[in-house]
N, C-alpha and C positions, 0 to 999 in steps of 0.2 A: 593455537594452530601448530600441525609439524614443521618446521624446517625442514622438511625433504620433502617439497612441494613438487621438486623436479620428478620426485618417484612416483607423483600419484598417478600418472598413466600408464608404468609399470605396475603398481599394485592394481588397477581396474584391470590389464589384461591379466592376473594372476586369481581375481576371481568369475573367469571367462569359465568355457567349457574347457575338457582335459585335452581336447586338442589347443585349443584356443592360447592356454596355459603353456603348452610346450612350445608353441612359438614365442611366447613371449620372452621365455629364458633359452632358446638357442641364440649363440652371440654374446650371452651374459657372463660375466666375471664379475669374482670380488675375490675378497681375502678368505679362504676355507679355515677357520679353525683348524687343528690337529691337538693342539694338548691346551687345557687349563689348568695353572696351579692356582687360579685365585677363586677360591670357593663363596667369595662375595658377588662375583662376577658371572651373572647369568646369561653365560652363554656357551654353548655345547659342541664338541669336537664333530667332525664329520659332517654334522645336522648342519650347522649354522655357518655364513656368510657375510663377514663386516664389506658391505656394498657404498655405504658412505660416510661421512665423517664431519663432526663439526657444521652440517648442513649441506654438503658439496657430495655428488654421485665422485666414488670414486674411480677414476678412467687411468691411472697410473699404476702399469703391474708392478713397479720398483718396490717392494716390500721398507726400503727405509726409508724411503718418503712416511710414508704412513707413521713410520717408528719416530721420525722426527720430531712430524707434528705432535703427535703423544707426548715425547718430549718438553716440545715447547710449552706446552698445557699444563706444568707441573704447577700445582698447587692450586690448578682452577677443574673447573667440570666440561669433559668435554661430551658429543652426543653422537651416537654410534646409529646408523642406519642397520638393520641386520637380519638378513633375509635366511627366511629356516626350510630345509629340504620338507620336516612337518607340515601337509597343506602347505607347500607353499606360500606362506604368507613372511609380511614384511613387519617389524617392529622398531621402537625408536628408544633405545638405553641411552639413560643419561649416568657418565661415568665420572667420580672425583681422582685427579691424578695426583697421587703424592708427591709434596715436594721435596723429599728426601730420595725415593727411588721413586720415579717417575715412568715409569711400568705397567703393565696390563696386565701380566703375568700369563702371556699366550704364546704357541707357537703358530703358526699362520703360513699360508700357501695361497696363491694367487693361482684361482682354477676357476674352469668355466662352472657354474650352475648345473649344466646339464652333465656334472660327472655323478649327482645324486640321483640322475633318472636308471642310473642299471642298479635294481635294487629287483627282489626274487618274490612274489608273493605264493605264500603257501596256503595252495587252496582246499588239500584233502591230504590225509596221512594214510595209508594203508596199516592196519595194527601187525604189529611183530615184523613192519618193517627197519630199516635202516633209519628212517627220518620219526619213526613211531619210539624206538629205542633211544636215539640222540634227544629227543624230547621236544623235538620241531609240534606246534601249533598250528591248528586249521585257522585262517582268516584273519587271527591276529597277528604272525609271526611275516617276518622279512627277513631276507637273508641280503643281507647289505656292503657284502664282502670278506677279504679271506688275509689273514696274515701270511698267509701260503704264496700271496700275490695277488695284481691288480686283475678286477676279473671287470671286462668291457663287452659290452654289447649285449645282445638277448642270448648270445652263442657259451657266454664266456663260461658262466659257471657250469654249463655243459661239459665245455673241455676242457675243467678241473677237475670237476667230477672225475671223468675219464683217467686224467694220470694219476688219478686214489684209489684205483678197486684194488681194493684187497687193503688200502691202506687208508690209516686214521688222518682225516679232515678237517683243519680247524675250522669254522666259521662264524663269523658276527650277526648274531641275528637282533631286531626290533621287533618288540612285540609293544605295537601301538593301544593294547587296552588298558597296559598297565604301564607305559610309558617308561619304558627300561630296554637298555640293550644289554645282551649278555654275551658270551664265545659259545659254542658247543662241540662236541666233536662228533663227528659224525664218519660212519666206515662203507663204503660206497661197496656194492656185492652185486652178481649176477647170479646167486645161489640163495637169496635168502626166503624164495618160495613164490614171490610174487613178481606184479612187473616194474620194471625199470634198475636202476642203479640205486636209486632211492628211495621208492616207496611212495613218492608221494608226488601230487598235481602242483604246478607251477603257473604262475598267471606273472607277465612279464608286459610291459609298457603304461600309454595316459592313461591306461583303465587302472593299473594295481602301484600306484605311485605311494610313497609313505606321508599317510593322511595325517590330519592336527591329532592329537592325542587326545582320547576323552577328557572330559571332565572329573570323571569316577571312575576307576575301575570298577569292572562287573564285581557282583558280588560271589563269594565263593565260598562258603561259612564249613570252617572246617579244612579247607585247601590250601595248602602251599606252590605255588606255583615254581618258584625260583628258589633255588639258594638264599640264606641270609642276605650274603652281600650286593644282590641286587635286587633287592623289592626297594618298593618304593618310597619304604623307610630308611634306606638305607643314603649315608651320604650323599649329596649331589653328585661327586667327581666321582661317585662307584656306579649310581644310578644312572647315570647317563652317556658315560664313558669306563667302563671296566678294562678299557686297554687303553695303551699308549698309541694311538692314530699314528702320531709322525713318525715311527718307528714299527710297526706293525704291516705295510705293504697296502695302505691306503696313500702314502706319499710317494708322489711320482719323485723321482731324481730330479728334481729343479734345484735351480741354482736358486733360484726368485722365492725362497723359504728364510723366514726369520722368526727368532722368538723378541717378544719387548711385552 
């Protein structure tokens, strides 16, 4: 049986409908990932949420509380509650803490849940557009933020877009077939022939959330989709995180950030 018996009313509303869902994580916090150095350690920057600990929901935003406990656990196994922006869903890691360095090997941010709902789904590219050139994807592809800055609300990436025409755009995108995040750059224009700044249809809210990852990516015999360094052969920490989160304008200015 899990230890985080207290979550299973949180996980039944999380397999509810997409509204149903978004209620259940407005009000919610945990600890947001930003970096992993420990590649034993499955759990992944931005996506992922340490919610509770040792059996206990965690309701303390003090980031060294947490580090403490971790602490205190060296050279035993402790179990991490850990709730992922992917479907939504909750999982339970069981973690051995050294007793030499007694460490997780994480940087960590106490942020609500619902900072993963402004996420961009890309529903149509127009060809020899801006979003067709940058290499943006129909249906698979999310654009899930910007080292340019924190982009909020359904408005936000709107009015980034906005202060880049004419100029190059970095953005993090998810492409949930092949379970890999990548950057792209992207040049936002009101000349490139067609309509919009970017070429391409946007789907924004509970309908175009970032779903669990396939099982298999599609097959594509012959195709390279990505770069080397992010197919899904490629290392964990490249595969899943090819930037630095806590340093890249996914973190807000909190004091309440710690690495352990």
């Amino acid at each position: 049986m899990s230890m985080f018996g207290a979550l299973n009313r949180f996980i039944s509303r999380l397999d509810a409908e997409p509204q149903e869902r978004d209620q259940a994580t407005k009000g919610a916090y945990g600890f947001q990932i930003l970096r992993n150095t420990n590649q034993e350690l499955s759990i992944e920057p931005w996506f992922d949420f340490i919610i509770g600990i040792n059996g206990r929901t965690i309701d303390n935003p003090d980031p060294t509380l947490f580090a403490t406990e971790v602490r205190n656990c060296a050279g035993h196994t402790i179990s991490l509650g850990v709730w992922s922006a992917k479907g939504q869903r909750i999982r339970e890691l069981y973690v051995p803490i050294p007793s030499e360095s007694p460490t997780l090997g994480i940087s960590l941010q106490w942020s609500p849940l619902s900072s993963t709902e402004d996420v961009w789904h890309i529903l149509d590219v127009q060809p020899n557009s801006p979003a067709d050139l940058a290499g943006l994807l129909p249906y698979g592809d999310y654009v899930i933020g910007s080292p340019e800055g924190l982009v909020r609300g359904e408005s936000g990436l709107g009015e980034l877009v906005e202060d880049y025409i004419n100029r190059p755009l970095r953005l993090f995108v998810y492409n949930h077939e092949y379970n890999v995040t990548r950057p792209i750059t992207i040049t936002p224009s009101r000349n490139w022939g067609g309509q919009g700044l970017l070429g391409c249809v946007l789907g924004f809210g509970a309908l175009h959330r970032v779903p669990a990852p396939l099982e298999e990516p599609p097959s594509g015999p012959g195709e390279t989709l990505f770069d080397t360094a992010y197919t899904t052969n490629a290392p964990a920490d490249a595969a899943t995180a090819p930037t630095d989160f806590a340093s890249s304008g996914f973190s807000e200015k909190n004091p309440r950030s710690i690495s352990t």
